[in-house]
Biopython code that builds the backbone (N, CA, C, O; Angstrom):
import numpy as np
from Bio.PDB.StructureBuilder import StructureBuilder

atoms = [
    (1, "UNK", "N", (91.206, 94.516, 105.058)),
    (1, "UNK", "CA", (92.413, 94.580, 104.278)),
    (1, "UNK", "C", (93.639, 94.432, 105.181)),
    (1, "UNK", "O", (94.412, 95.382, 105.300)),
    (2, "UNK", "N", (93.868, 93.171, 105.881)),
    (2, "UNK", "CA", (95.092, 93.115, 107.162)),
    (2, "UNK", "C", (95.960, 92.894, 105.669)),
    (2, "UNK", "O", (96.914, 92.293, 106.164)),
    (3, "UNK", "N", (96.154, 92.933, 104.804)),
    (3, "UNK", "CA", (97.873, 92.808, 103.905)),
    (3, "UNK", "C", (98.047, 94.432, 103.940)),
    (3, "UNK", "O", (98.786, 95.013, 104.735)),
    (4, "UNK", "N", (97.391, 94.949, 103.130)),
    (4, "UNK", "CA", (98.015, 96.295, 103.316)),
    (4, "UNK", "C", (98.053, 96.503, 104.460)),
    (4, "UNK", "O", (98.981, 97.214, 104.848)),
    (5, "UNK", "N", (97.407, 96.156, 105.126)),
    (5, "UNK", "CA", (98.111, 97.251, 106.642)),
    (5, "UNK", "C", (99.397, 97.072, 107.224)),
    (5, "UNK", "O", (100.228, 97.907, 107.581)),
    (6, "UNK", "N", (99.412, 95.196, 107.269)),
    (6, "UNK", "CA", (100.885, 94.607, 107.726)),
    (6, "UNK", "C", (102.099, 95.542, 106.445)),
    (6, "UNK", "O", (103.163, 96.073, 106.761)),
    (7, "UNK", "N", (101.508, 95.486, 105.062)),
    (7, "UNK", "CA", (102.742, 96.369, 104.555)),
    (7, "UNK", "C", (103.310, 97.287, 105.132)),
    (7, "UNK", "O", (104.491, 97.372, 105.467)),
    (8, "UNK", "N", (102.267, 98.180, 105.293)),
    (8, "UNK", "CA", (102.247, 99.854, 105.613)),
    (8, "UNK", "C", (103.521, 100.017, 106.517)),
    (8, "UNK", "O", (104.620, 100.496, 106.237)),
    (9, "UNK", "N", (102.907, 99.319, 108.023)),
    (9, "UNK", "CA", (103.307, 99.120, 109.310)),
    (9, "UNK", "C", (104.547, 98.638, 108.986)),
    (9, "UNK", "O", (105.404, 99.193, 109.674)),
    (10, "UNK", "N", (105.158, 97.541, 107.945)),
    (10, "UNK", "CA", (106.281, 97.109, 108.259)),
    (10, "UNK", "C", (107.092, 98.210, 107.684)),
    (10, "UNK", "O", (108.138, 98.593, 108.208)),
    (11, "UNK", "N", (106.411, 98.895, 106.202)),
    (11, "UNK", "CA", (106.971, 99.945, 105.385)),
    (11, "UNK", "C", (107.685, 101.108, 106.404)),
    (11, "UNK", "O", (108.770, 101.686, 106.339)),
    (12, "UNK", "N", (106.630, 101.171, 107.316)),
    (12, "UNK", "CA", (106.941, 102.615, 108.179)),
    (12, "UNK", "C", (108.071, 102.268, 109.002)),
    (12, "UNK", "O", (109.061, 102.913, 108.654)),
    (13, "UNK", "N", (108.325, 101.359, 110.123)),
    (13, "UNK", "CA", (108.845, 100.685, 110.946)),
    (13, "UNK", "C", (110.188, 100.489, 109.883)),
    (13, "UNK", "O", (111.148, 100.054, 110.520)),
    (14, "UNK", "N", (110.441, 100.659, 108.699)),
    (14, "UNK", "CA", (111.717, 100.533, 107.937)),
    (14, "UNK", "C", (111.889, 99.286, 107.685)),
    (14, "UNK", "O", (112.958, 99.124, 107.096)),
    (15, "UNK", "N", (111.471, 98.575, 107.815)),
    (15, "UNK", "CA", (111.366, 96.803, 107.605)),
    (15, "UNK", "C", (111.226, 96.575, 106.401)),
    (15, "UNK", "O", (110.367, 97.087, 105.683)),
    (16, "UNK", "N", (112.313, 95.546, 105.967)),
    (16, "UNK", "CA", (112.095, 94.788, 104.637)),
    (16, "UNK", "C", (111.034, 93.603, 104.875)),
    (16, "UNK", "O", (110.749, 93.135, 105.978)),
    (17, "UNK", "N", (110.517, 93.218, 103.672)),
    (17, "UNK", "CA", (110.148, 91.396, 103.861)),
    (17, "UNK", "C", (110.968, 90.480, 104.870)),
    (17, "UNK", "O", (110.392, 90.029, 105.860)),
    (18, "UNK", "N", (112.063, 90.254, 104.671)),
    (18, "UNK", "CA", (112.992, 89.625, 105.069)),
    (18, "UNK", "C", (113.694, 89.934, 106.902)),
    (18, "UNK", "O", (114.347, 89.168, 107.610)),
    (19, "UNK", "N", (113.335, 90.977, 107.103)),
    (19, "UNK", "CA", (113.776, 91.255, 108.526)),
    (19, "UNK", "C", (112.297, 91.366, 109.140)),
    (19, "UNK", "O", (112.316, 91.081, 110.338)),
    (20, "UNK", "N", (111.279, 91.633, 108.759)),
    (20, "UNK", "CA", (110.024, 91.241, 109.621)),
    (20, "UNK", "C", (110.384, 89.322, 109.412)),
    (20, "UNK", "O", (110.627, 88.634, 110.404)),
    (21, "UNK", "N", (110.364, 88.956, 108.532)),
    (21, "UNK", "CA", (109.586, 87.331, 108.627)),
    (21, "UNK", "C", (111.047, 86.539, 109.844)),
    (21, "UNK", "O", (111.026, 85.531, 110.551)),
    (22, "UNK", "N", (111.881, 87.335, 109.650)),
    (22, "UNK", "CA", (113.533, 87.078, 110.286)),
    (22, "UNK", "C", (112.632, 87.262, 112.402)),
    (22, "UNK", "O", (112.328, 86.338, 113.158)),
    (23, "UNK", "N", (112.518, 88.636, 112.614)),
    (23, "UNK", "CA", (111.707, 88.603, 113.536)),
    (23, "UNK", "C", (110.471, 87.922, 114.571)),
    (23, "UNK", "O", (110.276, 87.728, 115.770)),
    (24, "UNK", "N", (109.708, 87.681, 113.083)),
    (24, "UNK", "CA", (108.546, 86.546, 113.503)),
    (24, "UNK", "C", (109.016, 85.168, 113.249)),
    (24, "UNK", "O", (108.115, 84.335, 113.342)),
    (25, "UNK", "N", (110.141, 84.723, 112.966)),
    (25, "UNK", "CA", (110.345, 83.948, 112.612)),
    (25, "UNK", "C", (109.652, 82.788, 111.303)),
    (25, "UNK", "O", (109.526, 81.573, 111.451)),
    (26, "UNK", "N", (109.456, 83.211, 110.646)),
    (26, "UNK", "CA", (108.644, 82.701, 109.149)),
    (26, "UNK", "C", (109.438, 82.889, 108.619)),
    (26, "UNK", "O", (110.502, 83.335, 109.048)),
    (27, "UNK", "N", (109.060, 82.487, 107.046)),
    (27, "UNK", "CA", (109.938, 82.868, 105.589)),
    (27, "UNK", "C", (109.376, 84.180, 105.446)),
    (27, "UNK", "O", (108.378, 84.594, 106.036)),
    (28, "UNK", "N", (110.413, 85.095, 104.238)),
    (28, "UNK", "CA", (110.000, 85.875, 104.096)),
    (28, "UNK", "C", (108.719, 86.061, 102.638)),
    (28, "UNK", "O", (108.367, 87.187, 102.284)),
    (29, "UNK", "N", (108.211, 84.875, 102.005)),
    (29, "UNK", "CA", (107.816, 84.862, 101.119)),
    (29, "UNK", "C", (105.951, 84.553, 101.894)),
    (29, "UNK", "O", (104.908, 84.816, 101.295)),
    (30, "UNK", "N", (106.044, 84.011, 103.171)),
    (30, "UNK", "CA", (105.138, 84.129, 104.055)),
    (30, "UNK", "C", (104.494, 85.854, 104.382)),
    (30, "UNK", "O", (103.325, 86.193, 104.566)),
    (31, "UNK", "N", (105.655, 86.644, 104.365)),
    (31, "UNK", "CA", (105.234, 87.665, 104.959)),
    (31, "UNK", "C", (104.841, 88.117, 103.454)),
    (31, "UNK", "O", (103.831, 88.783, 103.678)),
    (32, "UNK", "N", (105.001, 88.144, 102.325)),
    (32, "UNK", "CA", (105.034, 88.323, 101.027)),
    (32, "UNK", "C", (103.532, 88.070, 100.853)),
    (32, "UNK", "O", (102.886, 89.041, 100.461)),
    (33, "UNK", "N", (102.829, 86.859, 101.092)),
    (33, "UNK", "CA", (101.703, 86.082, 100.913)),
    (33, "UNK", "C", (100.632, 87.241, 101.280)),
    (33, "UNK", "O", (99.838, 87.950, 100.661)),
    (34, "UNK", "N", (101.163, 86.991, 103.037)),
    (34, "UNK", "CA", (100.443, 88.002, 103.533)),
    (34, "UNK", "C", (100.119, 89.561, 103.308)),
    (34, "UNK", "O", (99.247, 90.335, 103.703)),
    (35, "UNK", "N", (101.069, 89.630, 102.612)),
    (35, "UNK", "CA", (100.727, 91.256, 102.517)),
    (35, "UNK", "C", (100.070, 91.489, 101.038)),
    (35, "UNK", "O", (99.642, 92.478, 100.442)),
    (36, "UNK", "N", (100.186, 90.238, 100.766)),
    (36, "UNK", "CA", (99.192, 90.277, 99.063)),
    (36, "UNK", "C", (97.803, 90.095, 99.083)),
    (36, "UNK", "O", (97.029, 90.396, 98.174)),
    (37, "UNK", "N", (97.407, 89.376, 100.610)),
    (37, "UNK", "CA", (96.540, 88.799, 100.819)),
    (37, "UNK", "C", (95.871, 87.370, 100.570)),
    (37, "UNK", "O", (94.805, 86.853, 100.903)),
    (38, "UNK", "N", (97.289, 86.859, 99.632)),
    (38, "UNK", "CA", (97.293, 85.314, 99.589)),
    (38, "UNK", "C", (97.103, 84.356, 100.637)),
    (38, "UNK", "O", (96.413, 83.383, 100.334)),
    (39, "UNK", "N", (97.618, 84.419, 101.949)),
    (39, "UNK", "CA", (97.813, 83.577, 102.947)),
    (39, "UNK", "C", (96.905, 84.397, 104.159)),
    (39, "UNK", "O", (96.558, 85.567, 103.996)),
    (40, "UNK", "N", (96.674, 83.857, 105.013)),
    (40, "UNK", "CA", (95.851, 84.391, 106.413)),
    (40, "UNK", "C", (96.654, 83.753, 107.371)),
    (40, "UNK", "O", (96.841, 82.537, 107.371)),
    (41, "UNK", "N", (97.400, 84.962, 108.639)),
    (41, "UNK", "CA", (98.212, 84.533, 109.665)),
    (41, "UNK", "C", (97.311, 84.000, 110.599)),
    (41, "UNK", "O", (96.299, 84.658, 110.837)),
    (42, "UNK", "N", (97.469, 83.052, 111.108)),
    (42, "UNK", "CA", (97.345, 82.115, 112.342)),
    (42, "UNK", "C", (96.756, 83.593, 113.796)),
    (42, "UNK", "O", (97.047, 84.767, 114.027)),
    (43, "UNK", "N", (96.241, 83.000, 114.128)),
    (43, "UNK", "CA", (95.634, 83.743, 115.816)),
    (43, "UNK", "C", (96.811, 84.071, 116.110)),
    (43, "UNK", "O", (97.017, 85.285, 116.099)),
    (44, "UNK", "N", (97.777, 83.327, 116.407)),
    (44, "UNK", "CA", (99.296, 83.157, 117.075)),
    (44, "UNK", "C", (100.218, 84.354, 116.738)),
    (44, "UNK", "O", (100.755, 85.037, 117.611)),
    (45, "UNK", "N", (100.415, 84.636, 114.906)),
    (45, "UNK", "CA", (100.817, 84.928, 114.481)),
    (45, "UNK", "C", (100.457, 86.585, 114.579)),
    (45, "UNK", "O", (101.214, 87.554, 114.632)),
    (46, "UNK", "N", (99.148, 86.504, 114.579)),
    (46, "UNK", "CA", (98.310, 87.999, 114.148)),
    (46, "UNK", "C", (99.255, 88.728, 115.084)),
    (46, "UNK", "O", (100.173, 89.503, 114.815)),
    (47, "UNK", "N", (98.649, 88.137, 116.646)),
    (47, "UNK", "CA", (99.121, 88.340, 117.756)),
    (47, "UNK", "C", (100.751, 88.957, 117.744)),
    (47, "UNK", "O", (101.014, 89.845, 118.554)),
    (48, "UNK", "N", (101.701, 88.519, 116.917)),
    (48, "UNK", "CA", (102.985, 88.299, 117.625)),
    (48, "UNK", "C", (103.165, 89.764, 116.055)),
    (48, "UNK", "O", (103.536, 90.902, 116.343)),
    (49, "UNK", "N", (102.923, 89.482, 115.007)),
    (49, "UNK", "CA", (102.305, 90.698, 114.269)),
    (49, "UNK", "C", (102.713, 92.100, 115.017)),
    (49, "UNK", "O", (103.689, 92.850, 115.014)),
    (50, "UNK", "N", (101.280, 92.036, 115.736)),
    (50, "UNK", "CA", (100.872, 93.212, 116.523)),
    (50, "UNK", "C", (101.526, 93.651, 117.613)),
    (50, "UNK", "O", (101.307, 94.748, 118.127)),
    (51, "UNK", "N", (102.490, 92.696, 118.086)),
    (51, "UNK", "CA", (102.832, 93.133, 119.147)),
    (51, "UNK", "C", (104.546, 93.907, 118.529)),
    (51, "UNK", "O", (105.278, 94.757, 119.036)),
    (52, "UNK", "N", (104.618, 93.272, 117.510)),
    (52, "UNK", "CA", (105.879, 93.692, 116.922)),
    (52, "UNK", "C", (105.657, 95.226, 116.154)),
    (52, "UNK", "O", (106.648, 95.883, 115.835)),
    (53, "UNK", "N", (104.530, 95.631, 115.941)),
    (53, "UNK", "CA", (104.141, 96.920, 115.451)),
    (53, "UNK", "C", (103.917, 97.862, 117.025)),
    (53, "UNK", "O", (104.509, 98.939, 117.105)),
    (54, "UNK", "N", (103.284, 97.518, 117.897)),
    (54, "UNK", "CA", (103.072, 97.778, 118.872)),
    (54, "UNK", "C", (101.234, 98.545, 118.391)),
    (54, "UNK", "O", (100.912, 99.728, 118.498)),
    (55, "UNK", "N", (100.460, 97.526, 117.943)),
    (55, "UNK", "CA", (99.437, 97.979, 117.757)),
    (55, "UNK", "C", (98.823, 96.598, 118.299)),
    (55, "UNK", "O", (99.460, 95.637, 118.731)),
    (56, "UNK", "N", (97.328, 96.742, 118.164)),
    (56, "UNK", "CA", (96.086, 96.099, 118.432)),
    (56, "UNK", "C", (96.254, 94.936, 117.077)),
    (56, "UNK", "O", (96.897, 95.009, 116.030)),
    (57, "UNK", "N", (95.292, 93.786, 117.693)),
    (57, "UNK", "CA", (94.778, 92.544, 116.406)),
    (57, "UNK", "C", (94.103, 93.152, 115.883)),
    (57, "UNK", "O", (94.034, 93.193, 114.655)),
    (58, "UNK", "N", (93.044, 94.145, 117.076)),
    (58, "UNK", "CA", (91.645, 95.027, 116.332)),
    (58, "UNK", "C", (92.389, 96.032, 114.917)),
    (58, "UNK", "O", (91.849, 96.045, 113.810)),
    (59, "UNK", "N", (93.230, 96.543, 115.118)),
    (59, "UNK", "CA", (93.525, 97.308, 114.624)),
    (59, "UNK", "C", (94.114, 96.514, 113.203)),
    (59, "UNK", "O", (93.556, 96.753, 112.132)),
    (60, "UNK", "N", (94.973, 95.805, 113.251)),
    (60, "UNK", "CA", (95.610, 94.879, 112.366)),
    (60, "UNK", "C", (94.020, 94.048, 110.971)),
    (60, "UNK", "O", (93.914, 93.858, 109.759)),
    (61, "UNK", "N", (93.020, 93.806, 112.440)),
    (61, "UNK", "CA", (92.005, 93.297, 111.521)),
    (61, "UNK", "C", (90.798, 94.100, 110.699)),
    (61, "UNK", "O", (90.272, 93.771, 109.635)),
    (62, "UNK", "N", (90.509, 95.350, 111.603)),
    (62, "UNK", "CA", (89.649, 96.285, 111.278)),
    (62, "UNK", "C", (90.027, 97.627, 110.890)),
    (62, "UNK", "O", (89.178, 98.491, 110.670)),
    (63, "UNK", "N", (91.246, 97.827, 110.801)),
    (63, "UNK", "CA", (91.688, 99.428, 110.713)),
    (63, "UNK", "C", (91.386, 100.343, 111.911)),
    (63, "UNK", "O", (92.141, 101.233, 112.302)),
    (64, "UNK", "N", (90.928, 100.220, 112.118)),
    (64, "UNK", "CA", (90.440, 101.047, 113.850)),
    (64, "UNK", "C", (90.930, 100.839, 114.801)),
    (64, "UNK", "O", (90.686, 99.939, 115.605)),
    (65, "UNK", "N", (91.770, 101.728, 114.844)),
    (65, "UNK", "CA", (92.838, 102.370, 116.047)),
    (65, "UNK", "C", (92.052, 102.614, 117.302)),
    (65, "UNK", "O", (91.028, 103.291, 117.385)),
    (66, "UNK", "N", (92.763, 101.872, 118.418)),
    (66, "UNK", "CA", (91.758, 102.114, 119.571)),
    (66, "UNK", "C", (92.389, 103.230, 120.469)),
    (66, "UNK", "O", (91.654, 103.883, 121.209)),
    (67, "UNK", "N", (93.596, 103.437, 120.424)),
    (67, "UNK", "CA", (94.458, 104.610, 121.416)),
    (67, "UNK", "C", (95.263, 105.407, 120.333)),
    (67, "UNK", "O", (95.666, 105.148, 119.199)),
    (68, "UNK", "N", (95.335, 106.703, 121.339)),
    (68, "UNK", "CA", (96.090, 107.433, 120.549)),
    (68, "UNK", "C", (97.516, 106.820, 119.612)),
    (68, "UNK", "O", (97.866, 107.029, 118.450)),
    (69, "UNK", "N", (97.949, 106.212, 120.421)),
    (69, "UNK", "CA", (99.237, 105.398, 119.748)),
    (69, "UNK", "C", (99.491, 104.841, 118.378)),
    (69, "UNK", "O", (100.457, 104.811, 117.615)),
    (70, "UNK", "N", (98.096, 104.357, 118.356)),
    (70, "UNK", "CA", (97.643, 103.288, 116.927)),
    (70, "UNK", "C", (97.314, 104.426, 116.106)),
    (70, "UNK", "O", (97.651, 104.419, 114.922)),
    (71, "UNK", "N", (96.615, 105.528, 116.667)),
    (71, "UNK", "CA", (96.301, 106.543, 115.466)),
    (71, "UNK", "C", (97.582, 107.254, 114.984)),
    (71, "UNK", "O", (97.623, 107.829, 113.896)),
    (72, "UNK", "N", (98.637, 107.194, 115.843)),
    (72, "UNK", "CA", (100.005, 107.996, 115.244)),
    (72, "UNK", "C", (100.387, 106.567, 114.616)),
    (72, "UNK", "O", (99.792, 106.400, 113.552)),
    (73, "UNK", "N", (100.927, 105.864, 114.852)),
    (73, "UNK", "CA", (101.483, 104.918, 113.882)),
    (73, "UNK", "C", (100.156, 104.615, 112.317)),
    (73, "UNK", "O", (100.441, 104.334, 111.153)),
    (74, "UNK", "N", (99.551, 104.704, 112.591)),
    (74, "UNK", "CA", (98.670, 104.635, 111.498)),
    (74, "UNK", "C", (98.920, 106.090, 110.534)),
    (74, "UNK", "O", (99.206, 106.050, 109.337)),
    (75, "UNK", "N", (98.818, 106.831, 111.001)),
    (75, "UNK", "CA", (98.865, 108.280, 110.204)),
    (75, "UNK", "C", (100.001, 107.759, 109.625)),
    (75, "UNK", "O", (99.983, 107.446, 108.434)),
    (76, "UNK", "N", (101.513, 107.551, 110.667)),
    (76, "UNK", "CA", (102.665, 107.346, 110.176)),
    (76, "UNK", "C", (102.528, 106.425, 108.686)),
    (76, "UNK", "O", (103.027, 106.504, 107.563)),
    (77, "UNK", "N", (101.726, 105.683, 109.259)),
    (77, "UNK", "CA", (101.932, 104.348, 108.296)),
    (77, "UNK", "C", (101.021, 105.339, 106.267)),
    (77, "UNK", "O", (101.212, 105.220, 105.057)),
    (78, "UNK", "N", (100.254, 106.038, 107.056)),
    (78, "UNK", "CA", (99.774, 106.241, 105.596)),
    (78, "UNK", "C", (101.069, 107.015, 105.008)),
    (78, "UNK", "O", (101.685, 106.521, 104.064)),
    (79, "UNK", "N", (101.472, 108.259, 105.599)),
    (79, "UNK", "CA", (101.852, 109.190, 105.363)),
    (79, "UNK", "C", (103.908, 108.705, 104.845)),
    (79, "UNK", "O", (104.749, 109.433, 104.317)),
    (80, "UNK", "N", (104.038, 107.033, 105.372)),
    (80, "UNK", "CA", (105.084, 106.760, 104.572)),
    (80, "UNK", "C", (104.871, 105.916, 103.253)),
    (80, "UNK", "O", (105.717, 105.681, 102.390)),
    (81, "UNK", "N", (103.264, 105.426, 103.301)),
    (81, "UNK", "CA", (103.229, 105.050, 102.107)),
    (81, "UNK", "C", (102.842, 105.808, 100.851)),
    (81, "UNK", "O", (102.876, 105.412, 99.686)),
    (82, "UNK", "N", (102.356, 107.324, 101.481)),
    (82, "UNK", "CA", (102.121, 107.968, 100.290)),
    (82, "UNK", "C", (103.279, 108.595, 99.914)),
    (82, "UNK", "O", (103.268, 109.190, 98.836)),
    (83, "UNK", "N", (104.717, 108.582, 100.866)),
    (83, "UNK", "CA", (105.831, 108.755, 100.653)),
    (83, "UNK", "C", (106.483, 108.116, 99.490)),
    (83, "UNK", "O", (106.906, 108.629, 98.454)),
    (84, "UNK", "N", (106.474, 106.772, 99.922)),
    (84, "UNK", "CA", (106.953, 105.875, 98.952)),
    (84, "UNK", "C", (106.388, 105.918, 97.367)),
    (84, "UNK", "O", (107.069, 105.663, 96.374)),
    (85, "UNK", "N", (105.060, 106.280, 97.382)),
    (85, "UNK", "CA", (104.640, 106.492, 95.953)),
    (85, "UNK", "C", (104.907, 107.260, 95.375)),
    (85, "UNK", "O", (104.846, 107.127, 94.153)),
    (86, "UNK", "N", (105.340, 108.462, 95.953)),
    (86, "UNK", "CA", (105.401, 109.725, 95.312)),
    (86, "UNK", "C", (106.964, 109.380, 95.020)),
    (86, "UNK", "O", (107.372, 109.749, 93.919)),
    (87, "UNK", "N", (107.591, 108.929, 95.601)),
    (87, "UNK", "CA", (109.214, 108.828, 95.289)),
    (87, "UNK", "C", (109.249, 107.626, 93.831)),
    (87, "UNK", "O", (110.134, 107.739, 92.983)),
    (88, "UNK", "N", (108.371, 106.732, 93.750)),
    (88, "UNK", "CA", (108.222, 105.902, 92.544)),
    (88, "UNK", "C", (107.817, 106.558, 91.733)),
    (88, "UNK", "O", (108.209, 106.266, 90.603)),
    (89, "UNK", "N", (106.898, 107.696, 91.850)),
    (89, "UNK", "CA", (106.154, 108.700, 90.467)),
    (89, "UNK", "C", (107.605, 109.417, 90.240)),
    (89, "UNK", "O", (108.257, 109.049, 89.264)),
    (90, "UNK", "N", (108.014, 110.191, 90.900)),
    (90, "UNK", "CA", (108.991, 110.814, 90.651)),
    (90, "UNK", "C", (110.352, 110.253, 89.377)),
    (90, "UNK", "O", (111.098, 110.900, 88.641)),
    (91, "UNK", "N", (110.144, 108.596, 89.642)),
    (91, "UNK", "CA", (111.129, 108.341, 88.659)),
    (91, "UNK", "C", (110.354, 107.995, 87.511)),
    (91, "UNK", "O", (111.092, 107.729, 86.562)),
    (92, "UNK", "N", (109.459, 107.925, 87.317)),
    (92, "UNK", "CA", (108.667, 107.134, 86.224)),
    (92, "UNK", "C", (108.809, 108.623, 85.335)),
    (92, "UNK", "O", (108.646, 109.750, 85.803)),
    (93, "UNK", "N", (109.125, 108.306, 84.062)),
    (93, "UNK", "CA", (109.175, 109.435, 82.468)),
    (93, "UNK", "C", (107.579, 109.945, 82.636)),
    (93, "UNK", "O", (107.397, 111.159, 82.731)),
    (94, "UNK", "N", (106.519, 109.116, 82.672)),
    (94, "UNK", "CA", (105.080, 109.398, 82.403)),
    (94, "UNK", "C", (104.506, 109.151, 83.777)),
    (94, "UNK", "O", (104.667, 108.084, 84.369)),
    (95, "UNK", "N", (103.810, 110.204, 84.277)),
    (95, "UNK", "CA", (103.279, 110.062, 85.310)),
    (95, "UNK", "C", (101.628, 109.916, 85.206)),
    (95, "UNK", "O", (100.916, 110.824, 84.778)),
    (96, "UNK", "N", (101.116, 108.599, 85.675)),
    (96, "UNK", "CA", (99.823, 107.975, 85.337)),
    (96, "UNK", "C", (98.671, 108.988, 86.132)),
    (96, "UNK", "O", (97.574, 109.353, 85.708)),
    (97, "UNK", "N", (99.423, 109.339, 87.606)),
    (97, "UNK", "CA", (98.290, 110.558, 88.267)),
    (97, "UNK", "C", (99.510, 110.874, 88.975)),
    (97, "UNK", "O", (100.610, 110.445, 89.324)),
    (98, "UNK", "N", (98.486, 112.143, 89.003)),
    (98, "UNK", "CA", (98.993, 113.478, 89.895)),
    (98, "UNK", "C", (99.385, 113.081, 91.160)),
    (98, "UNK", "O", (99.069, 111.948, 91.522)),
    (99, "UNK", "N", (99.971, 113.752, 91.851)),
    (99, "UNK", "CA", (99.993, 113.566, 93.476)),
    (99, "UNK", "C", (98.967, 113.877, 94.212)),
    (99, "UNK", "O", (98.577, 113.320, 95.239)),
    (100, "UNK", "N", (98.515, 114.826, 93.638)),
    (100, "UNK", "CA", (97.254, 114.754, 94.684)),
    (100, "UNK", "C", (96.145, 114.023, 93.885)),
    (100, "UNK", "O", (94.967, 114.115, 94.230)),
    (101, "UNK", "N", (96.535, 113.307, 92.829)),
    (101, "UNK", "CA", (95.130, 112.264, 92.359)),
    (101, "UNK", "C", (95.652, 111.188, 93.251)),
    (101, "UNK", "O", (94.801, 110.402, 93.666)),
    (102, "UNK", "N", (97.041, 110.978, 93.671)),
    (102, "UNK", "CA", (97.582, 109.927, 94.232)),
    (102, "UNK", "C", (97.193, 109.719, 95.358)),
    (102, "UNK", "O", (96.810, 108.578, 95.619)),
    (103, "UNK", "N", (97.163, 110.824, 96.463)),
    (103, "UNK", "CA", (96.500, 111.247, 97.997)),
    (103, "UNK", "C", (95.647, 110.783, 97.476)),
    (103, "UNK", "O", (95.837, 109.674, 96.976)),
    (104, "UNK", "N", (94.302, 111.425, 97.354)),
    (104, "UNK", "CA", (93.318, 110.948, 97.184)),
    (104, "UNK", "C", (92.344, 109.482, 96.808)),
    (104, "UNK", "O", (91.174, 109.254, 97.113)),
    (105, "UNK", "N", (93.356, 108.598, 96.011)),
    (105, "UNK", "CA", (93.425, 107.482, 95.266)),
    (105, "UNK", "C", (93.891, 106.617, 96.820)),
    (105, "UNK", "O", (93.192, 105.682, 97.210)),
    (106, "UNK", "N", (95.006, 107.020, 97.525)),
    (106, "UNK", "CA", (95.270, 106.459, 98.429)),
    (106, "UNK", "C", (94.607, 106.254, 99.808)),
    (106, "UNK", "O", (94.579, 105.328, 100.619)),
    (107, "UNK", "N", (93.898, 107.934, 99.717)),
    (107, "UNK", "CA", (93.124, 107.689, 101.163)),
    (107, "UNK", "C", (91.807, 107.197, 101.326)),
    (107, "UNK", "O", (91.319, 106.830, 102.395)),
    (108, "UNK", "N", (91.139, 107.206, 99.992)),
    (108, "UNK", "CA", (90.125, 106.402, 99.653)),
    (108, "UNK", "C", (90.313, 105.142, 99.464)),
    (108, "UNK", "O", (89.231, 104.557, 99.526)),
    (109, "UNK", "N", (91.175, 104.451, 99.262)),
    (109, "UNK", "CA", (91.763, 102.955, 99.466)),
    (109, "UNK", "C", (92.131, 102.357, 100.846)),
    (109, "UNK", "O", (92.169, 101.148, 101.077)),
    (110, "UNK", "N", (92.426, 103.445, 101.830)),
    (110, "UNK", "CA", (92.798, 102.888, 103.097)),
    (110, "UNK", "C", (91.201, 103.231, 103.826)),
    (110, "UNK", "O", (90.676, 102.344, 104.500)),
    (111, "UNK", "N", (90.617, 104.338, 103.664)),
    (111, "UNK", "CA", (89.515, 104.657, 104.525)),
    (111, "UNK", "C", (87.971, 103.088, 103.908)),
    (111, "UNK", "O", (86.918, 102.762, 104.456)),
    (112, "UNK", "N", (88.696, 102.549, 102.538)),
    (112, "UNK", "CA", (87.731, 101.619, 102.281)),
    (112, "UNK", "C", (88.019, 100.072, 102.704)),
    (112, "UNK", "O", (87.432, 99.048, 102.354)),
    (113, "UNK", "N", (88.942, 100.227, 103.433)),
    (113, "UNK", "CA", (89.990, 98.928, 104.002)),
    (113, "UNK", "C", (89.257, 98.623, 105.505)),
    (113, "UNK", "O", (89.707, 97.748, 106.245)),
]
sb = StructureBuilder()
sb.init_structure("model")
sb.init_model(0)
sb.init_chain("A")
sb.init_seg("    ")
for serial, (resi, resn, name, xyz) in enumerate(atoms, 1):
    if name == "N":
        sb.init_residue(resn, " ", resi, " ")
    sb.init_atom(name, np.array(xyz, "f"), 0.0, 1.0, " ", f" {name:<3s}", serial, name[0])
structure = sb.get_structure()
């Protein structure tokens, strides 16, 4: 699952679409692709990716953090996307799940990635 992860990572890192693809130099509808899982980045790209997260390809391609580093930005990375959801439940009138159906929903989605 390298789209969600490139989300996560750019999510955490405070990055829009548009200032990662600005960075790597792409469109931002490229980085869009990618994080849908529409498009597959280039060797080149993975690379320049990863180095802009300051993580591994391994990591980018397999989820598996090889140094401590990758495991804090990874935690980071879950722990702002379960941020972000909970701030979208929060506005929604009807809430579809709980927060902690949400954790759960979430960490079983990344641990199956």
């Amino acid at each position: 699952m390298l789209g969600p992860r490139i989300a996560a990572l750019r999510r955490s890192a405070g990055l829009s679409q548009g200032e990662l693809a600005r960075r790597l130099q792409i469109s931002p509808s490229a980085v869009g692709m990618y994080e849908q899982g529409r498009r597959e980045p280039s060797a080149q790209l993975l690379v320049a990716i990863a180095r802009q997260f300051g993580v591994t390809t391994d990591y980018l391609l397999t989820g598996k953090a090889a140094t401590e580093q990758e495991e804090a930005v990874a935690h980071q990375a879950l722990l702002d996307t379960l941020r972000t959801a909970d701030q979208r439940l929060e506005k929604r009138d009807k809430r579809p799940f709980s927060r902690e159906e949400l954790a759960v929903l979430m960490t079983a989605m990344l641990l199956e990635a």
